[in-house]
C-alpha positions in Angstrom: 0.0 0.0 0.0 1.4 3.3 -0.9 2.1 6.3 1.7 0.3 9.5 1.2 2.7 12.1 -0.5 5.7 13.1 1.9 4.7 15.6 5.1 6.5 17.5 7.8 7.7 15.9 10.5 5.7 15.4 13.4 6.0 15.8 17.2 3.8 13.1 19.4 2.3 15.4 21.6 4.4 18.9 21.8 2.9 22.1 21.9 0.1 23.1 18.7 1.1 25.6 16.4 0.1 28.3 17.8 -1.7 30.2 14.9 -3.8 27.0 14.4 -5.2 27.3 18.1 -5.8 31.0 17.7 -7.3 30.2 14.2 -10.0 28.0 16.0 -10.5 30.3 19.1 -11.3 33.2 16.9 -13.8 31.9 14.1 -15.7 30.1 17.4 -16.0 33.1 18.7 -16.6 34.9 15.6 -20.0 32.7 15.5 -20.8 32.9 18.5 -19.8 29.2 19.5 -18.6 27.4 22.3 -17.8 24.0 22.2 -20.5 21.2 23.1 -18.7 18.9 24.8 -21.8 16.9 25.3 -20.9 15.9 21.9 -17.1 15.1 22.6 -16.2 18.5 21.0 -13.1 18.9 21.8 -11.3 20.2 18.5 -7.7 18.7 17.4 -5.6 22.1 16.5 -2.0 20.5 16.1 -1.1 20.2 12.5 1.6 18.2 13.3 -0.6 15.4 14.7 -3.1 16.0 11.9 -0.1 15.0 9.3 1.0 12.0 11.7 -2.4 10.9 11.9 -2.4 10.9 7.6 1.6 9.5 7.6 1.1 6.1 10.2 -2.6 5.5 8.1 -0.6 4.9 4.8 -3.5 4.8 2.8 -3.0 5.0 -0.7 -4.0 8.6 -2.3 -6.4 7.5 -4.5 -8.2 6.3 -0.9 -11.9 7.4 -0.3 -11.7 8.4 3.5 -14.1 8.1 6.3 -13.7 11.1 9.2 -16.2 10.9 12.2 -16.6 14.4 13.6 -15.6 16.7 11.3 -16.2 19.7 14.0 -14.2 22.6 12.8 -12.2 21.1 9.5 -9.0 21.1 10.4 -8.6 17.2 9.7 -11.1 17.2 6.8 -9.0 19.6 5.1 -5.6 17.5 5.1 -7.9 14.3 4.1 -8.8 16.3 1.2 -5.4 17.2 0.1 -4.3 13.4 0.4 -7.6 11.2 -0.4 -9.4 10.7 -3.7 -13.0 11.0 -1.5 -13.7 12.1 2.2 -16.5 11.0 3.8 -17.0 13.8 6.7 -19.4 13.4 9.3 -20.8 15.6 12.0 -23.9 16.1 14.1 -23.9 19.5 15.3 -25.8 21.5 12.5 -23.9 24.9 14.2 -20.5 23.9 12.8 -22.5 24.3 9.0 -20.4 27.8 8.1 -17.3 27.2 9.6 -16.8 23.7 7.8 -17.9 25.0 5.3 -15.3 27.8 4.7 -12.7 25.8 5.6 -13.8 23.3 2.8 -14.4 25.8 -0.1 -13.1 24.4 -3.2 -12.8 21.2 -1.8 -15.0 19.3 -4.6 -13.8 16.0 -3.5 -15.7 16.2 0.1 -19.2 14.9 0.9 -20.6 16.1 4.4 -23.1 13.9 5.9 -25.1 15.9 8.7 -26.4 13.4 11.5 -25.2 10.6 14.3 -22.6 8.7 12.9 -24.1 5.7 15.2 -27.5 5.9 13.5 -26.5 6.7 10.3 -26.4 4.1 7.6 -22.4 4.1 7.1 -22.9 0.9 4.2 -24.6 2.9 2.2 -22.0 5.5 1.5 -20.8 5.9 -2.3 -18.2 5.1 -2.6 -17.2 2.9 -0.1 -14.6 4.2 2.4 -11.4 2.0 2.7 -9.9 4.1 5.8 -10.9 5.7 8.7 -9.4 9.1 9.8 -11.0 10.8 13.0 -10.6 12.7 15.6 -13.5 10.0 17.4 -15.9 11.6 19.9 -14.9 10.1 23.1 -18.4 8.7 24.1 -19.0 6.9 21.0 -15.8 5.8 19.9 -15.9 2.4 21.1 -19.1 1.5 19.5 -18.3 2.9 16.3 -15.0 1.4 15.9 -16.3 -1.8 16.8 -19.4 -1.6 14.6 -16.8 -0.4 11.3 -15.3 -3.5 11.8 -18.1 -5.5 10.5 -20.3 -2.7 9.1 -18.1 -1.8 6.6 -15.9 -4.6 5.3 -13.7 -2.1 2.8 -12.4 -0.2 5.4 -8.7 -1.9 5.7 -7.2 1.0 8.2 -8.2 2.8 11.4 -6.3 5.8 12.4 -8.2 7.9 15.2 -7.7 9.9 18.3 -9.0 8.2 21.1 -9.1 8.3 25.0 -6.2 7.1 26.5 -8.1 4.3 28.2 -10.1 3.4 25.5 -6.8 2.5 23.5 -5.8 0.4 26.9 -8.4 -1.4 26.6 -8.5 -1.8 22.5 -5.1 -3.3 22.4 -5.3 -5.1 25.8 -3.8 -8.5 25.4 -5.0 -11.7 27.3 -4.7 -11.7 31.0 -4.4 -7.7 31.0 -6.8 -6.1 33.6 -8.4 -3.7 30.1 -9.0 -7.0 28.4 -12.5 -7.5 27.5 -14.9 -7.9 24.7 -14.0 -5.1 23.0 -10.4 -5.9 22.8 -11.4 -9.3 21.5 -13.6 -8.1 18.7 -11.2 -5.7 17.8 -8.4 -7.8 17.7 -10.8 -10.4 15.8 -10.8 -8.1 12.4 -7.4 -6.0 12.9 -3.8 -5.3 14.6 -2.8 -2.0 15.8 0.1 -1.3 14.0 1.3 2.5 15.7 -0.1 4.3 19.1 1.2 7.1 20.7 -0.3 9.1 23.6 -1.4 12.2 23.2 -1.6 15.9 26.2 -4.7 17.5 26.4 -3.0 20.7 25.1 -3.3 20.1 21.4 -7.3 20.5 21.8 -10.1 23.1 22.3 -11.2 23.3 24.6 -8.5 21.0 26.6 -10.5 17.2 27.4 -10.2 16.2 31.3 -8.6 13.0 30.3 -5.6 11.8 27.7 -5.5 10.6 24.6 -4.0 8.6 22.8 -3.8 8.0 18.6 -4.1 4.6 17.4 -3.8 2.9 14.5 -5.4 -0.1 13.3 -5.0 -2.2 10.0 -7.5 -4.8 8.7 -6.7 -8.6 9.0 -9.8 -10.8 8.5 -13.3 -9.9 8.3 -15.3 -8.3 11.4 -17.0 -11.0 14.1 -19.9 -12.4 12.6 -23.4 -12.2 15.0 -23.0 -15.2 16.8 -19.6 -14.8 17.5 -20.0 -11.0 19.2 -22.9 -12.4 20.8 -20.5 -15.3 22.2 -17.8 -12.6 23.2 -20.6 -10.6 25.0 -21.8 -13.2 26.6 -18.3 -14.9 27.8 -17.5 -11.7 29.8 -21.0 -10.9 31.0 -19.8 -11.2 34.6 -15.6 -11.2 34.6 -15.3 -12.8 38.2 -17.1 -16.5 36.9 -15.5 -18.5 34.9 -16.0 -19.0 31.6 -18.2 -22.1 31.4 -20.2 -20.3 33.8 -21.2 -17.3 31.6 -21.7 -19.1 28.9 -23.7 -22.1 30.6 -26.0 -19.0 32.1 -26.3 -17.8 28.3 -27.7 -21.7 27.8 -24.4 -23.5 26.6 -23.7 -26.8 28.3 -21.5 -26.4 30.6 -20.1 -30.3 29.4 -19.7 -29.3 25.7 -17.7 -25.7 26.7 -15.5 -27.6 29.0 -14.8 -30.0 26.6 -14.1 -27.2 23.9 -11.5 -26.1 26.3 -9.6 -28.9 26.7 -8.9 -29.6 23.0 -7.9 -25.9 23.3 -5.5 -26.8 26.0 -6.8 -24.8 28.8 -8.3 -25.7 32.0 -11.8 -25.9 32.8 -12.2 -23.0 35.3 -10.2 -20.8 32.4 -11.5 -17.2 33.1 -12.9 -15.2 30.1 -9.9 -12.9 29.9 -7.3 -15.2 29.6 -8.8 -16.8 25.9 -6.9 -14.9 23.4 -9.3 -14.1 19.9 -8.0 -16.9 18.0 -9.8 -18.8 20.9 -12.8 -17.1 20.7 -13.0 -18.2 17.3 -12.7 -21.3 17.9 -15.6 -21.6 20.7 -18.1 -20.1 18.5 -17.2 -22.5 15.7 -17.4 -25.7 17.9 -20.1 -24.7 20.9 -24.4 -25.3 20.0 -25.0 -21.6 20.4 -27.8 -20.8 21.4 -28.3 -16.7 20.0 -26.8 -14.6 17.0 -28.3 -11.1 18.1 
C-alpha cells in the first residue's frame, strides 16, 4: 500500500502551532460558539498530529476516507489534500459555516449531517477504505467496533482516542483492560502504531488523555454469533468462563470440553482466551443466539 505524498515531520504530543489554536479560538468566537462537549467536542488544533495521523494510516492517495466528527475542518482539510474522496461526518448542525469555509473548493468532500451511530455508514458511495477521526470520546468504542463488520472495505483505522479506551483496545490476554472489545477488535485487525497524546493540542482541553491509534484490517469483522459469544463470555468477569456461557444456555459439558482440546483448563477465566480462541468456541459450541 502506498504512503500518502511526503509531510513534515511530526511531534507526538508537543505544543500546537500556535496560529492553528488561535485560528479555531477566533472563528468560534466569531459565530458565537462554544464547544459542546456533550458531543465530545473537543477540537484537534496541532497540525503536526493531523499529518501524523495521515503519515502512520498509509493509505493509498487514491483512498476514499471516512472522518467521524468533522467539528471545525482542520482534519477534513488534510484528508482532502491526500484522499481521492472524504466522507466527513458531523452532528452538530452549528458547525455548518465554519466547515464549510474551511472546505471551499474542496469538490472531493461529501458532508453527511447526522449521528454517525444511527446513520447508515454501508450505504456511502463510494465505499470508504480508511478511517481518519478525531472519534468523539463517548461513542468511539461502538463505532470502531461496529466499522469492523459494518463496513468490510475499510482496511485501516487511524483515530484519536481516550487514552483508556486504546488500553483497553489493544489489551492482550490476561491484561486487567481485556474485554470484549479488545477481542472483537483484535478479531478483524492489529494496531500497528499508538502514541499518547496531552490535552494541550485540543479546544477546549478534554479532562482525560488521549492517545492516537492505528489499526490495519486482517480478516473480516466478528460475525453475530460470535459477538454475541464474546458478550456473553465476559457478561460477569469474576465467573468462569463455562459459567457465563452455561448462564447464556451452553452446556456447561460441551464448553468444558471445547476447552480442553484448546489446552486450557476448565475453570479458564474469560480474559485469559486470546481471539483466536474465541473463534474457535463459537465455531465448535451449539450456540444458542446470534443477536
Amino acid at each position: 500500500m502506498n504512503s500518502p505524498p511526503p509531510t513534515p515531520p511530526a511531534s507526538s504530543a508537543g505544543s500546537p502551532a500556535p496560529n492553528t489554536r488561535v485560528r479555531v479560538i477566533r472563528v468560534l468566537e466569531a459565530h458565537g460558539l462554544t464547544p459542546n462537549t456533550d458531543l465530545g467536542q473537543h477540537f484537534l488544533v496541532d497540525e503536526n498530529l493531523v499529518d501524523l495521523s495521515l503519515r502512520e494510516a498509509h493509505f493509498r492517495p487514491g483512498a476514499v476516507v471516512l472522518e467521524i466528527g468533522a467539528g471545525v475542518g482542520v482534519l477534513t482539510r488534510a484528508l482532502a489534500d491526500h484522499a481521492r474522496h472524504v466522507h466527513a461526518v458531523e452532528i452538530d448542525t452549528r458547525l455548518t459555516p465554519i466547515l464549510a469555509d474551511v472546505i471551499q473548493g474542496c469538490t472531493n468532500v461529501s458532508v453527511h449531517w447526522g449521528d454517525a451511530l444511527r446513520m447508515d455508514l454501508p450505504a456511502l458511495s463510494p465505499a470508504p477504505d480508511a478511517m481518519v477521526s478525531n472519534l468523539p470520546y463517548s461513542i468511539a468504542t461502538p463505532l470502531l467496533l461496529e466499522s469492523t463488520w459494518q463496513l468490510p472495505t475499510i482496511d485501516v483505522w487511524s483515530v484519536m482516542v481516550q487514552r483508556e479506551v486504546a488500553d483497553r483496545w489493544l489489551a492482550s490476554p490476561g491484561d486487567p483492560n481485556y474485554g470484549a472489545p479488545s477481542v472483537l477488535i483484535q478479531i478483524a485487525a492489529r494496531p500497528t502504531f499508538r502514541r499518547n497524546v496531552g490535552r494541550e493540542v485540543f479546544v477546549p482541553r478534554p479532562r482525560v488523555d488521549s492517545a492516537l491509534v492505528v489499526l490495519r484490517r486482517t480478516g473480516p469483522g466478528a460475525d453475530p454469533a460470535l459477538r454475541s459469544l464474546v458478550r456473553a463470555s465476559f457478561a460477569q468477569r469474576r465467573k468462569t468462563l463455562a459459567n457465563n456461557l452455561a448462564a447464556a444456555g451452553v452446556p456447561r459439558d460441551a464448553v468444558t470440553s471445547v476447552l480442553d482440546a484448546l489446552g486450557l483448563p476448565a475453570a479458564a477465566r474469560p480474559e485469559h482466551l486470546s481471539p483466536d480462541h474465541y473463534r474457535r468456541l463459537a465455531d465448535e459450541l451449539p450456540w444458542p443466539t446470534a443477536s
